[in-house]
C-alpha positions in Angstrom: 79.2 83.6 101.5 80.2 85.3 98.2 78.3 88.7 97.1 76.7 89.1 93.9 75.3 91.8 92.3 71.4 92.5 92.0 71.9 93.4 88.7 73.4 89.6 87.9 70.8 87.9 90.0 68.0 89.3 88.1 69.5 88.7 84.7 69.8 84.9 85.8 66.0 85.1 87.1 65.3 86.3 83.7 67.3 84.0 81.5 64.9 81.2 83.3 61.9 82.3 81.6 60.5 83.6 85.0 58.1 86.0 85.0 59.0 89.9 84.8 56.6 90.4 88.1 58.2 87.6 89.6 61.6 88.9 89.2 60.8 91.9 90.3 59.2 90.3 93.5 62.0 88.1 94.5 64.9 91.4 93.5 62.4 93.0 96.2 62.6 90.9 98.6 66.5 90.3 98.2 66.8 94.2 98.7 64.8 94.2 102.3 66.7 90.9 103.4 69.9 93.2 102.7 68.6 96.5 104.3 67.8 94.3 107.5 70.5 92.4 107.7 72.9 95.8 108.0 70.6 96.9 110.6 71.5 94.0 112.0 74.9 94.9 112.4 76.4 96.4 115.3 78.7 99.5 114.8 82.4 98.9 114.8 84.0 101.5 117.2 87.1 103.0 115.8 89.8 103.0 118.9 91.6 106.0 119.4 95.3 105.5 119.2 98.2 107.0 120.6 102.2 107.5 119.3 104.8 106.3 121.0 108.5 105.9 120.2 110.5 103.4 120.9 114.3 104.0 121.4 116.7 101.0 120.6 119.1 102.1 123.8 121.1 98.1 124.0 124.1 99.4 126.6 121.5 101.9 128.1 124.0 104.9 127.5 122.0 107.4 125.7 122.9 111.2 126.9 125.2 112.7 124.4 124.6 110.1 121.7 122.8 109.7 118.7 120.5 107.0 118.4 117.8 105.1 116.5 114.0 104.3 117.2 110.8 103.1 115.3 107.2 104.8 116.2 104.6 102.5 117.2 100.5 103.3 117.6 98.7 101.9 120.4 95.2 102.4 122.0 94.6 105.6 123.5 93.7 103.9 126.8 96.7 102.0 126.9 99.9 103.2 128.9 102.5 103.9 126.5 104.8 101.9 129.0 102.9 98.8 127.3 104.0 99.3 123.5 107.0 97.5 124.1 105.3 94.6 126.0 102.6 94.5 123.2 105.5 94.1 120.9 106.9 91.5 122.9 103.7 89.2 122.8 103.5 89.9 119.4 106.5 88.6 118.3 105.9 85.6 120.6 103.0 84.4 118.8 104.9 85.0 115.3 107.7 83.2 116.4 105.5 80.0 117.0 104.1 80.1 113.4 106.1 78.1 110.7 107.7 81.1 109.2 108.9 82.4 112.9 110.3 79.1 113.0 112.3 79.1 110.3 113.4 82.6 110.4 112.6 84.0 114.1 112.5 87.5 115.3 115.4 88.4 118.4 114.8 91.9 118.7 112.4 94.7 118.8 114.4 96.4 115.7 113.4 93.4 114.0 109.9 93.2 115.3 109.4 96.2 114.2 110.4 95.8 110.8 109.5 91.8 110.0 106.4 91.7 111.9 103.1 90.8 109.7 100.4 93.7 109.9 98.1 90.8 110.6 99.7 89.6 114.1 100.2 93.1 114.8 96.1 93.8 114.5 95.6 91.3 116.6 97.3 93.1 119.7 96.3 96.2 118.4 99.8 97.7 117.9 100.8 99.3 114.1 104.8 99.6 113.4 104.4 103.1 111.2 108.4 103.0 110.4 109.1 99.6 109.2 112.9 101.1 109.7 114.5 102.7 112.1 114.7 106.6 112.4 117.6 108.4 113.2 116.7 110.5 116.8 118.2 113.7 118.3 118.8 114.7 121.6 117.1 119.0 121.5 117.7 121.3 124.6 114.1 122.1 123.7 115.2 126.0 123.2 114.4 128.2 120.4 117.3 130.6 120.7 115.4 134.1 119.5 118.7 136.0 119.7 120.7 135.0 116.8 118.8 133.3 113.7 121.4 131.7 111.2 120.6 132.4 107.9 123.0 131.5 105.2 125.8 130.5 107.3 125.3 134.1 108.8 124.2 135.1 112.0 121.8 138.0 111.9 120.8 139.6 114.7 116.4 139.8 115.5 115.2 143.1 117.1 
């Protein structure tokens, strides 16, 4: 149904010689129809998403290496275990389009960077890096004895 503006409605009304009261009548009850019909509608809950990364690890070696990933949202509720399946389905149903025919997606580097937004809403997964990151391997220490600073070491008291 396309959406017009009151203001052009009433203009037509007008320019057919109806009545001002009648106008003003009929842009009344146009303006009720309206309020009821968005009482009508039910509120859309907003899901609540989670990140998760997704390490591209192909001979499964990845201590002492550098490597790359992409970050992936996906419901809250949802085990992050799952982001890769959802991916997986996803790129199924592209892959049986007419474009996935032509040109279709082999791995989840790919997925995550050819994939249309559109299939991707409908399993509820978002790529937010279209390209992979770089990822580093951290001891997770802050070492609070030396700070480099300017090639420097300088001692903290």
């Amino acid at each position: 149904m396309a959406k017009v503006e009151l203001d052009l409605v009433k203009h037509i009304l007008q320019r057919n010689e109806l009545g001002a009261r009648r106008v003003d009548s009929i842009i009344g009850d146009i303006e009720e129809e309206m309020k009821l019909m968005e009482a009508e509608k039910p509120p859309v809950d907003r899901i609540k998403k989670q990140l998760v990364v997704i390490v591209y690890d192909q001979n499964g070696d990845l201590v002492g290496k550098d490597f790359t990933a992409s970050v992936v949202k996906i419901p809250e509720d949802d085990s992050p275990l799952t982001a890769e399946e959802l991916l997986h389905r996803a790129t199924y149903d592209f892959n049986t389009t007419p474009k996935g025919r032509r040109l279709p997606i082999k791995t989840v580097a790919e997925a995550c960077e050819a994939l249309p937004k559109r299939i991707q809403k409908d399993y509820n997964i978002s790529v937010l890096t279209k390209s992979p990151v770089l990822a580093i391997r951290t001891a997770n220490d802050i070492p609070f004895d030396q700070i480099k600073k300017g090639g420097d070491n300088v001692a903290v008291s």
